[in-house]
C-alpha positions as CSV (number, residue, x, y, z in Angstrom):
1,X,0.0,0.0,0.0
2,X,1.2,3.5,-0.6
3,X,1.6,6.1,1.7
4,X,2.8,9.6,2.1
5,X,1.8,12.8,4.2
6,X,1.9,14.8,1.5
7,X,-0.4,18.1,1.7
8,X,-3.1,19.6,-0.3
9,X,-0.8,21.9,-1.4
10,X,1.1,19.1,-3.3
11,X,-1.8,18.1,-5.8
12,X,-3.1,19.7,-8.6
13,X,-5.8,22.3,-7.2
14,X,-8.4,21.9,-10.0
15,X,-9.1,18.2,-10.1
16,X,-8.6,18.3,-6.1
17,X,-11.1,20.9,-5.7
18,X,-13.6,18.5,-8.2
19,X,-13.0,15.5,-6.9
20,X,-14.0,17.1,-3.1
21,X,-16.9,18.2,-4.7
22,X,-17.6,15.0,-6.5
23,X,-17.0,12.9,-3.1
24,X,-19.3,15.2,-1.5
25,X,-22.1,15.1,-4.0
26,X,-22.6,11.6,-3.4
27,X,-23.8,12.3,0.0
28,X,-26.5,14.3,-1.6
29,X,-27.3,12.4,-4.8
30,X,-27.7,9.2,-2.7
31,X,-30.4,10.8,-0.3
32,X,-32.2,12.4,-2.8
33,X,-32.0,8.9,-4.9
34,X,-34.2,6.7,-1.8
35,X,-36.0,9.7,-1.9
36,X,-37.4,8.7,-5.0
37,X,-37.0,5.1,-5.3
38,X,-36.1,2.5,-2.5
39,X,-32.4,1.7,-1.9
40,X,-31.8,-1.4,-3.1
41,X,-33.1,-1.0,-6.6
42,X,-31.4,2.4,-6.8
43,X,-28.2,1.1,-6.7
44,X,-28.7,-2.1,-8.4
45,X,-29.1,0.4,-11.6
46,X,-26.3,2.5,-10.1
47,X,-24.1,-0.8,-10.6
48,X,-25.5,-1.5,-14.0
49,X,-24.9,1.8,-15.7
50,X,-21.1,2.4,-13.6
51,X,-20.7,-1.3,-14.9
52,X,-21.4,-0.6,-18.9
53,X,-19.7,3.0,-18.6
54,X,-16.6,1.5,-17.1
55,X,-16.3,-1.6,-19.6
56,X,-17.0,0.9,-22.7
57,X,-14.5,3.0,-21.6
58,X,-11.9,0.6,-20.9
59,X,-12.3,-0.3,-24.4
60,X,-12.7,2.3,-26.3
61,X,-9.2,3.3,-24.8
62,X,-7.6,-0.5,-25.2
63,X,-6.8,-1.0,-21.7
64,X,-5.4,-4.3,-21.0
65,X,-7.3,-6.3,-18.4
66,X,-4.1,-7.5,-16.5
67,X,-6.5,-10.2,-14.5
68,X,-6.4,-13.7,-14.3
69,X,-9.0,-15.5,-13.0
70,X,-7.8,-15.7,-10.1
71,X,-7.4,-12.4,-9.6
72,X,-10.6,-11.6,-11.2
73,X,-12.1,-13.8,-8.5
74,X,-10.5,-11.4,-5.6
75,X,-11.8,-8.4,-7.2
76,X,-15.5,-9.5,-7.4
77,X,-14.9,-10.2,-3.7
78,X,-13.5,-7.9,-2.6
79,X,-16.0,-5.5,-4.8
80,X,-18.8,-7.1,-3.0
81,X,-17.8,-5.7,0.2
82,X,-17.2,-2.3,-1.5
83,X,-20.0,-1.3,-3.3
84,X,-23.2,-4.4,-2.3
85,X,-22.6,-4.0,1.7
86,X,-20.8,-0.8,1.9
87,X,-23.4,0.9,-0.3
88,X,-26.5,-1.3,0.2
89,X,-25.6,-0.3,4.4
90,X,-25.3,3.4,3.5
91,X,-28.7,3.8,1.8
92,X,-30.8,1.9,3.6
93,X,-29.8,4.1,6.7
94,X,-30.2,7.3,4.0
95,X,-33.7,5.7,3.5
96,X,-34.1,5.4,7.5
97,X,-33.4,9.3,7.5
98,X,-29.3,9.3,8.1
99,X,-28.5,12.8,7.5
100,X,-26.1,13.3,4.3
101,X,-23.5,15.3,6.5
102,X,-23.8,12.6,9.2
103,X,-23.0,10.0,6.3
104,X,-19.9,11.8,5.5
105,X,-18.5,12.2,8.5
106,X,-18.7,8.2,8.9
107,X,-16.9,7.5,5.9
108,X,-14.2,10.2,6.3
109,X,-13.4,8.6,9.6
110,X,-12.8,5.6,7.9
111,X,-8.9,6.0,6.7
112,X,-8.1,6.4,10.0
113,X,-10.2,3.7,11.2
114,X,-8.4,1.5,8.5
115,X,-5.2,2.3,9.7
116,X,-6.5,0.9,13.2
117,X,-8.0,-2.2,12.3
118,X,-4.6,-2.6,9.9
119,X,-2.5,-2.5,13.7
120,X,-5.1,-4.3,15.0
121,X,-5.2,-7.8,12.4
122,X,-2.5,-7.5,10.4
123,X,0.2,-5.6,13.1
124,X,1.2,-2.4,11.2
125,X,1.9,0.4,13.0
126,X,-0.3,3.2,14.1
127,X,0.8,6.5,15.8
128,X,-0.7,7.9,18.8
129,X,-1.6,10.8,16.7
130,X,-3.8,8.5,14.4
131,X,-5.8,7.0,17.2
132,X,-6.1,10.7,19.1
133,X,-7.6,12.2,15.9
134,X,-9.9,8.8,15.5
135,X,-10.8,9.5,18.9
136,X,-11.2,12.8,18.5
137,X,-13.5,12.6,15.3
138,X,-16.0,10.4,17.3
139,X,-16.6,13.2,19.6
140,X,-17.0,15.3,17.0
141,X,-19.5,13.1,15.1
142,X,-21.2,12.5,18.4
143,X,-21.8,16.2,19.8
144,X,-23.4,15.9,16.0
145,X,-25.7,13.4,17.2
146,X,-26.7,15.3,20.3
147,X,-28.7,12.9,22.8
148,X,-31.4,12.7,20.5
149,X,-31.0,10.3,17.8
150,X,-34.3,11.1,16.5
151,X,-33.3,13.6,13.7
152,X,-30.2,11.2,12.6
153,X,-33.2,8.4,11.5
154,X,-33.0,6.7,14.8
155,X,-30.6,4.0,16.4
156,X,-31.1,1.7,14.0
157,X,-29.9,4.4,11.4
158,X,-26.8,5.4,13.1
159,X,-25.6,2.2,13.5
160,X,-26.0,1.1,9.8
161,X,-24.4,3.6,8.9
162,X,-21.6,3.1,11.2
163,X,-21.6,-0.6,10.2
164,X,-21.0,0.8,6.1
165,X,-18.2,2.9,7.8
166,X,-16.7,-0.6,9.2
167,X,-17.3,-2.7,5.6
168,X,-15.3,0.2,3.5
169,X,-12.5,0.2,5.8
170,X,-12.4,-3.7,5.9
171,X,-12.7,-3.3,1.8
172,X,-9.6,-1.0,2.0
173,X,-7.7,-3.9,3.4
174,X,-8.9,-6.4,1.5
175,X,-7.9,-5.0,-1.4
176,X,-4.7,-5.9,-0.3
177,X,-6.0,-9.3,-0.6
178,X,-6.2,-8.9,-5.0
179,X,-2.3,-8.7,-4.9
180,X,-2.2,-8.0,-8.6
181,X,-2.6,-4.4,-9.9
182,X,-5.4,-5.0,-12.4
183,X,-6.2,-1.9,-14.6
184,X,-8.7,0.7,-13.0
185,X,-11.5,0.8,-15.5
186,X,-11.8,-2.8,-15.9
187,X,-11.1,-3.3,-12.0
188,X,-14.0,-1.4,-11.2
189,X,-16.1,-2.5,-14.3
190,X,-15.9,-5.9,-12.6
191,X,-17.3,-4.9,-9.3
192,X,-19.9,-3.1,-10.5
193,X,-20.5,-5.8,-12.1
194,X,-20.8,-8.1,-10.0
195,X,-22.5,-6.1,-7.1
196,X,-25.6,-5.4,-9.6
197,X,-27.5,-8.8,-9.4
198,X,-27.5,-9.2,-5.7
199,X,-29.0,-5.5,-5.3
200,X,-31.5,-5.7,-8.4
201,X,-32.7,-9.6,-7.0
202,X,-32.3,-7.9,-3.3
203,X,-34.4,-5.0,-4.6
204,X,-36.9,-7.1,-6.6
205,X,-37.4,-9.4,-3.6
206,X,-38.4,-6.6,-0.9
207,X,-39.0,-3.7,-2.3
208,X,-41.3,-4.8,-5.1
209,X,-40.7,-4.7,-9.4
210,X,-40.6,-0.8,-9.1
211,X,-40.4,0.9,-6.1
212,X,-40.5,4.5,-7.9
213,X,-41.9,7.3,-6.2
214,X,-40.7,9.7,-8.2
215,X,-39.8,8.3,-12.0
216,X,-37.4,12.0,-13.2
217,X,-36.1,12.2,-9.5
218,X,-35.0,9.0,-9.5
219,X,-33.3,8.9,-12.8
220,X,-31.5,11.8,-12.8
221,X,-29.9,10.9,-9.2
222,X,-29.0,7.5,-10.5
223,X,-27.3,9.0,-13.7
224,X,-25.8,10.8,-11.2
225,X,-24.1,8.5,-9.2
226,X,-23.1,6.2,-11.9
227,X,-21.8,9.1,-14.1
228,X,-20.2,11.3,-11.6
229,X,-19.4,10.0,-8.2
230,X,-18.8,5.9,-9.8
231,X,-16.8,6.7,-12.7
232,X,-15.6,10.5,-12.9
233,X,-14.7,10.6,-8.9
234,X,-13.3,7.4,-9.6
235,X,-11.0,8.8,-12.8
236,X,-10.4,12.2,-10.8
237,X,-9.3,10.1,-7.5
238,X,-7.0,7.9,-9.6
239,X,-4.8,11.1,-11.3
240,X,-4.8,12.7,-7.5
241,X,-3.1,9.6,-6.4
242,X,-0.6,9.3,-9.3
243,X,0.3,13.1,-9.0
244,X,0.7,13.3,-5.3
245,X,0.6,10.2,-3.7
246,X,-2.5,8.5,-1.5
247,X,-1.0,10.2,1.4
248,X,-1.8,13.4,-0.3
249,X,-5.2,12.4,-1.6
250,X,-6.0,11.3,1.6
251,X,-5.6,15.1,3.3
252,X,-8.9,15.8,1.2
253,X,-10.8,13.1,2.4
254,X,-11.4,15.9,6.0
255,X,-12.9,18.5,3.3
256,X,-15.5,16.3,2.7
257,X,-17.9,16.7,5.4
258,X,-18.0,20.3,5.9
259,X,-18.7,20.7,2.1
260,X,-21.3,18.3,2.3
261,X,-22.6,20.2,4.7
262,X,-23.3,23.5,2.6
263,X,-24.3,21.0,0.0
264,X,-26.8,19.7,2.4
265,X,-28.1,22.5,2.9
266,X,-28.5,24.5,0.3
267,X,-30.1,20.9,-1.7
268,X,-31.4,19.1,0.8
269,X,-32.4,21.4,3.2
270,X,-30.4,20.1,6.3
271,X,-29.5,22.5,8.8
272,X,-27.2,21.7,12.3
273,X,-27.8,23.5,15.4
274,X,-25.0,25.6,17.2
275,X,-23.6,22.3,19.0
276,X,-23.8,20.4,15.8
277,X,-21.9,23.0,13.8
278,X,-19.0,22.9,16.8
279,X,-19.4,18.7,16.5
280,X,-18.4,18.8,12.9
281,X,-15.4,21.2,13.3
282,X,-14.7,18.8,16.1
283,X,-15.0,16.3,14.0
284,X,-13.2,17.2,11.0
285,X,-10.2,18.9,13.0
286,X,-9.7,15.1,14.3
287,X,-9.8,13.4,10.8
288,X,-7.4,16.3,9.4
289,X,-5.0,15.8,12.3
290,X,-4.7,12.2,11.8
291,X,-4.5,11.8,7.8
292,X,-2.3,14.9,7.1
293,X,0.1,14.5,9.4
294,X,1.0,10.8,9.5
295,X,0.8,8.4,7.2
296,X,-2.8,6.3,6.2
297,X,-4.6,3.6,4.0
298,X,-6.9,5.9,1.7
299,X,-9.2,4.3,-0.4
300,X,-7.7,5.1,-3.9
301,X,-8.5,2.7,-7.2
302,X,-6.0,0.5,-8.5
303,X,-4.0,2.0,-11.2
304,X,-2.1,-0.2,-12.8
305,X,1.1,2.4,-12.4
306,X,3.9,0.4,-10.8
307,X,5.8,3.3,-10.4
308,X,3.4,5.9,-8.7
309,X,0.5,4.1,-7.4
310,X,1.0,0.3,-8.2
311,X,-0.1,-1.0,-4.7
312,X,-2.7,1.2,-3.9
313,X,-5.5,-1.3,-3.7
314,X,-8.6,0.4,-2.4
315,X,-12.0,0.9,-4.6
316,X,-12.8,4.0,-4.8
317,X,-16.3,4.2,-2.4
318,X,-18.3,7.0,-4.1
């Protein structure tokens, strides 16, 4: 896996500055998705259209696939846990009322979480500075919560979406698992792939043949997500990584929740109370602290660049 502690400062500010904005606007295209359809089928299509999009590209620009099938095997896996439980986790709590800046706030603490569980099971080490700022973040995200979980969906909400948290950090290290470095578009064409049919089936079995509230709502979120947070984020994260490093792409993964929070609000109408607001600088102050200054497993696609980004292994979440 590669690290570094490099700084914003070392990557490219235009493609930085979209791909915070394209992280962010998942946490709003997802909510307004189950909005308009129910989860599961939402991003079985997701999958389907990320899938197609992914494969076309990768041929129209003659990538080589670089997998055997062995190591095709490893990526479905390991893209099971990334996108079909990570995801399917995510939007069921969005469809049990999980706030979108409560959602990012989750998954940006999950670098640093992934650097604990990576000391934890596979006996890396992890700075005191890394656990403080995890510690620190889960104040933060709890002042957020406040003592009534009532506006956050309910328990039940909170802690799916703390259980998606958990699956994409234990994604990040399974992606260690692959041990190849398969090409990035056909990498992630695969498990799109493959997460698609358990979510459509998963969809068709409880949510009914078409759980569509509203039909133009829900097609222009799902376009969205499959277009722009599945394949462009994906694209954008990849050249951040090769041009700076994960380390550096990683210092951007603390923007995310405060400019999902303006996103929020201005889209979805969310607004946080006084003690929220202080929770998320709280919050993001703690995340910052620990993936700027030392180094972390950021979930960046595989490259296929020996040289630059070879072994970083992690699917891209958004």
């Amino acid at each position: 896996m590669t690290h570094g502690t490099g700084s914003v400062r070392h990557l490219p500010l235009l493609p930085a500055a979209a791909f915070v904005l394209v992280w962010s606007s998942g946490y709003i295209s997802g909510p307004a998705a189950v909005h308009a359809a129910a989860p599961f089928t939402v991003l079985g299509w997701r999958f389907v259209l990320a899938a197609l999009i992914g494969a076309g590209l990768a041929l129209a620009m003659r990538r080589p696939t670089r997998m055997d099938r062995a190591t095709v095997g490893r990526v479905a896996l390991v893209g099971l846990v990334m996108n079909g439980l990570q995801f399917g986790l995510m939007y069921v709590a969005f469809d049990l009322g999980l706030g979108a800046t409560l959602a990012s706030l989750f998954h940006a603490l999950s670098p640093v979480l992934t650097a604990i569980l990576a000391a934890g099971l596979l006996g890396e080490r992890v700075s005191v500075l890394q656990v403080a700022g995890f510690a620190v973040g889960v104040v933060g995200v709890l002042l957020v919560l406040g003592s009534d979980l009532g506006h956050a969906g309910g328990p039940v909400a909170v802690l799916i979406g703390c259980l998606s948290m958990l699956t994409l950090s234990l994604g990040t290290l399974g992606q260690r698992w692959i041990g190849a470095q398969p090409d990035l578009l056909w990498s992630a064409a695969v498990q799109f792939a493959v997460s698609a049919p358990p979510m459509l089936v998963l969809g068709w079995a409880t949510e009914g043949p078409w759980p569509v509230t509203d039909t133009s709502q829900a097609v222009v979120s799902v376009l969205l997500l499959a277009v722009v947070n599945s394949i462009v984020g994906l694209v954008l994260l990849s050249l951040l990584v090769l041009r700076g490093g994960s380390g550096a792409a990683a210092s951007l993964f603390f923007l995310s929740p405060p400019v999902t929070a303006v996103m929020a609000w201005l889209v979805l109408d969310e607004t946080l109370t006084a003690t929220q607001l202080v929770g998320l600088v709280v919050a993001v102050v703690g995340v910052g602290a620990a993936t700027r200054t030392r180094p972390v497993t950021v979930p960046v696609p595989p490259t296929g660049d020996e040289h630059h980004a070879g072994s970083s292994r992690a699917e891209h979440p958004r």
